[in-house]
C-alpha positions in Angstrom: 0.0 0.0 0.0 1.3 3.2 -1.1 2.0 5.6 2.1 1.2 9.6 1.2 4.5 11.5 2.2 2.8 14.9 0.6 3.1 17.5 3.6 0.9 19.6 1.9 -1.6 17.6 1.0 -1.6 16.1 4.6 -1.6 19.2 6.2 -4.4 20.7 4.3 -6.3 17.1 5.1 -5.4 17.5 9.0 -6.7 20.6 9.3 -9.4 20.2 7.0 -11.2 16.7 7.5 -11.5 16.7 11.2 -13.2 20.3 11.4 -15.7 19.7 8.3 -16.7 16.0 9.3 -17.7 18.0 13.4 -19.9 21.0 11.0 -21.7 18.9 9.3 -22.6 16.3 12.3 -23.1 19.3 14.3 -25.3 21.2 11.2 -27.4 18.1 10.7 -28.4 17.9 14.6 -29.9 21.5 14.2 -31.7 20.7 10.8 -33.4 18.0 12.6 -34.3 20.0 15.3 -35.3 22.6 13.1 -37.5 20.0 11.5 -39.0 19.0 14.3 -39.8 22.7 15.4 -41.4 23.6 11.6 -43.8 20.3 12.0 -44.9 21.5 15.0 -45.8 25.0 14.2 -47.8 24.0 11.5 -49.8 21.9 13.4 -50.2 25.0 16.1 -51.3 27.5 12.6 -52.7 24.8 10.6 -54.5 26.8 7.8 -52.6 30.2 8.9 -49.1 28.1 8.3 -47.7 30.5 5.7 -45.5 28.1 3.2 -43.7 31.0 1.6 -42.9 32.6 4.9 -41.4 29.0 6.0 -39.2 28.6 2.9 -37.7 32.4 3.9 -37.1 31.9 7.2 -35.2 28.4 6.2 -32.8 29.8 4.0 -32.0 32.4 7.3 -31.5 29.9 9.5 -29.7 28.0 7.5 -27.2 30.6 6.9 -27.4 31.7 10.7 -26.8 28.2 11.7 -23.7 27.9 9.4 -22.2 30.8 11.1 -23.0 29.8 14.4 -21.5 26.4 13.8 -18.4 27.2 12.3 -17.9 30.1 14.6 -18.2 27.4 17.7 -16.1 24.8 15.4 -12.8 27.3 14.6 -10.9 26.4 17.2 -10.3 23.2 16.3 -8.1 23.3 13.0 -5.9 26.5 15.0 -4.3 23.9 17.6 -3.9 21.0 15.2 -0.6 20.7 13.3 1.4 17.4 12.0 4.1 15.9 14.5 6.7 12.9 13.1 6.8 10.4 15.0 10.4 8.0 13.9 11.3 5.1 15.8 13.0 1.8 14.9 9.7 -0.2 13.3 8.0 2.5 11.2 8.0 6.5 10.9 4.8 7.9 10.9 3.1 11.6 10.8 0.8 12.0 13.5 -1.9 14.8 12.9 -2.3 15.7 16.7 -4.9 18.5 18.4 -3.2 20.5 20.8 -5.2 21.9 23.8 -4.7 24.0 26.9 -6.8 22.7 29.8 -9.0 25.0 29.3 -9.8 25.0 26.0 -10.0 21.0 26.4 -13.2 22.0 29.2 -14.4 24.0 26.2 -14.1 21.5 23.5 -15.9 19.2 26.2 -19.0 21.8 26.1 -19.2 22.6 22.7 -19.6 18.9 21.7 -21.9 18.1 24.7 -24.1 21.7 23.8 -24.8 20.5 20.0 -25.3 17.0 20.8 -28.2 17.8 23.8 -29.5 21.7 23.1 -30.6 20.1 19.4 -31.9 17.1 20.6 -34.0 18.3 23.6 -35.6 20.8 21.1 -36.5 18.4 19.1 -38.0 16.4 22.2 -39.6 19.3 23.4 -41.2 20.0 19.7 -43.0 16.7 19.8 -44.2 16.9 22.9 -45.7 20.2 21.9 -47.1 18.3 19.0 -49.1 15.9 20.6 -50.4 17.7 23.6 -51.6 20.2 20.8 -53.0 17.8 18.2 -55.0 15.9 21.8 -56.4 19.4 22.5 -57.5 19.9 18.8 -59.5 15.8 18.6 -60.6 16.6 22.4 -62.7 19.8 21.0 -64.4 17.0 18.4 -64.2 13.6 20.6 -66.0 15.3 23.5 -67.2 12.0 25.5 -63.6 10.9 25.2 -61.3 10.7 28.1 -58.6 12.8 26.8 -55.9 10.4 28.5 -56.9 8.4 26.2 -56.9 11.0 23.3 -53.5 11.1 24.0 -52.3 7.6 23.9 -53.9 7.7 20.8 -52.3 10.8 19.7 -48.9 8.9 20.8 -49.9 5.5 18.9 -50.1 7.6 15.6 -46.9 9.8 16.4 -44.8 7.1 17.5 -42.2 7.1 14.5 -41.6 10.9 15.5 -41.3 10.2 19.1 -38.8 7.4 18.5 -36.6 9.4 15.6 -35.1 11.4 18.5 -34.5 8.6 20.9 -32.8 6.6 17.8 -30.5 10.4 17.2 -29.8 10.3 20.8 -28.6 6.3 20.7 -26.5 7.0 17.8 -24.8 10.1 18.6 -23.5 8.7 22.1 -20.4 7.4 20.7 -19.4 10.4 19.3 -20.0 12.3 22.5 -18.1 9.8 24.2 -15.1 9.8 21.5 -14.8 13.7 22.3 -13.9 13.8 25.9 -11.3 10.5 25.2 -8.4 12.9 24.9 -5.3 10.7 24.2 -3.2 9.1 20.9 -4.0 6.1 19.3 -1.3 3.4 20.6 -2.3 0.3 18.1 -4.7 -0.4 15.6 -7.4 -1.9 17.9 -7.6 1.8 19.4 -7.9 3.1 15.2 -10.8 0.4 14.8 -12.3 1.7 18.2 -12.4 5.6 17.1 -13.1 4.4 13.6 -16.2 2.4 14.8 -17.3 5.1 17.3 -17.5 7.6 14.0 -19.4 5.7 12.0 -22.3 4.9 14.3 -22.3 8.3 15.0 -22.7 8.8 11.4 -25.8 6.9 10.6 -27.8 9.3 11.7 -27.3 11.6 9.2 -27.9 9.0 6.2 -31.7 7.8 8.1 -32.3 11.5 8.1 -34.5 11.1 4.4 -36.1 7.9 6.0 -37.0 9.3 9.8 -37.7 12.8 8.1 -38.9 12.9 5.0 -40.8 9.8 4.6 -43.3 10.4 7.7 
C-alpha cells in the first residue's frame, strides 16, 4: 500500500477533514431540530401556516446556523498541526490537536451543547405536537377521556417520538469519542475511534427515511 509522504496535502487534510466531518454532524443535529420545530408550528397555525414565509425563514436559519456552527467549530483546525513520529519499526506523521486545559473543558462543552440543546428541542417540539394535536381531537371527541386521546395521539406519532431517541442512541459514541483525549497506541484503538465515527454517522444517512418519509 502506497504511504502519502505529501506535507501539503496532509496538512491541508489534517486541518481540514476533522473540522468539516464536526460541521456537518453538528449542522445536521440542528436541521433536525429545526424539522422537528417547523412540523410543529404547522400543526399549532394549521391553515394560517404561511409556506412561503417558512421557505424564507429556512434559508436564514440555514445561513445563521452555518455561522453559528463554524464560529463554535474554529478552534479546532488553530491547535492542530502534524508531528513525526520515527522510531526503529515505522515512521509515521501523526496529525495531533493540541489543547490547553481550558480550552479541552471547552471543547468538552461545545460537543456536549450540539449533541443535547438540538436534541431536547427536538423532544420538546414533539411533545408540543401531541399535547396540541390531543387538544384539537378533544374539542371534536367530547365524551372521550382525553388520556386516552392522548395515547392515541402517541400511537399515531410514535415514529416521530422514537426518531429522536434513535439520534440520541446513535450520537452517544461520538460524544463519548470527544472527551477521550489521548493518541491512538495500536490499531485496535484506530478500529475503536473508527467504529465510534461511523455509528455516529448513521444518523445523518436515516435522516430522508426518519424525516422525510413520515
Amino acid at each position: 500500500m502506497k504511504v502519502i509522504t505529501n506535507r501539503s496535502f496532509l496538512n491541508i487534510q489534517c486541518l481540514s477533514v476533522d473540522f468539516l466531518l464536526r460541521v456537518f454532524l453538528n449542522m445536521d443535529q440542528w436541521l433536525n431540530a429545526c424539522v422537528a420545530v417547523e412540523r410543529t408550528i404547522t400543526i399549532i397555525k394549521a391553515t394560517n401556516f404561511q409556506k412561503k414565509k417558512s421557505k424564507q425563514m429556512a434559508k436564514l436559519i440555514i445561513i445563521i446556523l452555518s455561522i453559528f456552527i463554524i464560529s463554535t467549530c474554529i478552534y479546532d483546525p488553530i491547535h492542530r498541526c502534524l508531528i513525526d513520529d520515527k522510531n526503529e519499526d515505522d515512521n509515521r506523521i501523526w496529525c495531533i490537536a493540541s489543547y490547553t486545559s481550558n480550552l479541552q473543558k471547552f471543547n468538552s462543552f461545545i460537543h456536549t451543547f450540539h449533541f443535547l440543546i438540538p436534541l431536547t428541542i427536538n423532544l420538546v417540539s414533539v411533545v408540543i405536537l401531541i399535547l396540541k394535536k390531543s387538544r384539537q381531537q378533544a374539542k371534536f371527541q367530547i365524551n372521550q377521556n382525553y388520556l386516552a386521546i392522548i395515547k392515541q395521539q402517541i400511537q399515531e406519532h410514535k415514529h416521530i417520538i422514537i426518531a429522536p431517541i434513535v439520534l440520541i442512541i446513535l450520537g452517544i459514541p461520538r460524544l463519548i469519542i470527544s472527551f477521550l483525549s489521548k493518541c491512538m497506541n495500536s490499531t485496535d484503538d484506530a478500529r475503536l475511534y473508527l467504529t465510534g465515527y461511523f455509528i455516529s454517522s448513521i444518523s445523518p444517512m436515516l435522516t430522508f427515511i426518519i424525516f422525510v418519509l413520515p
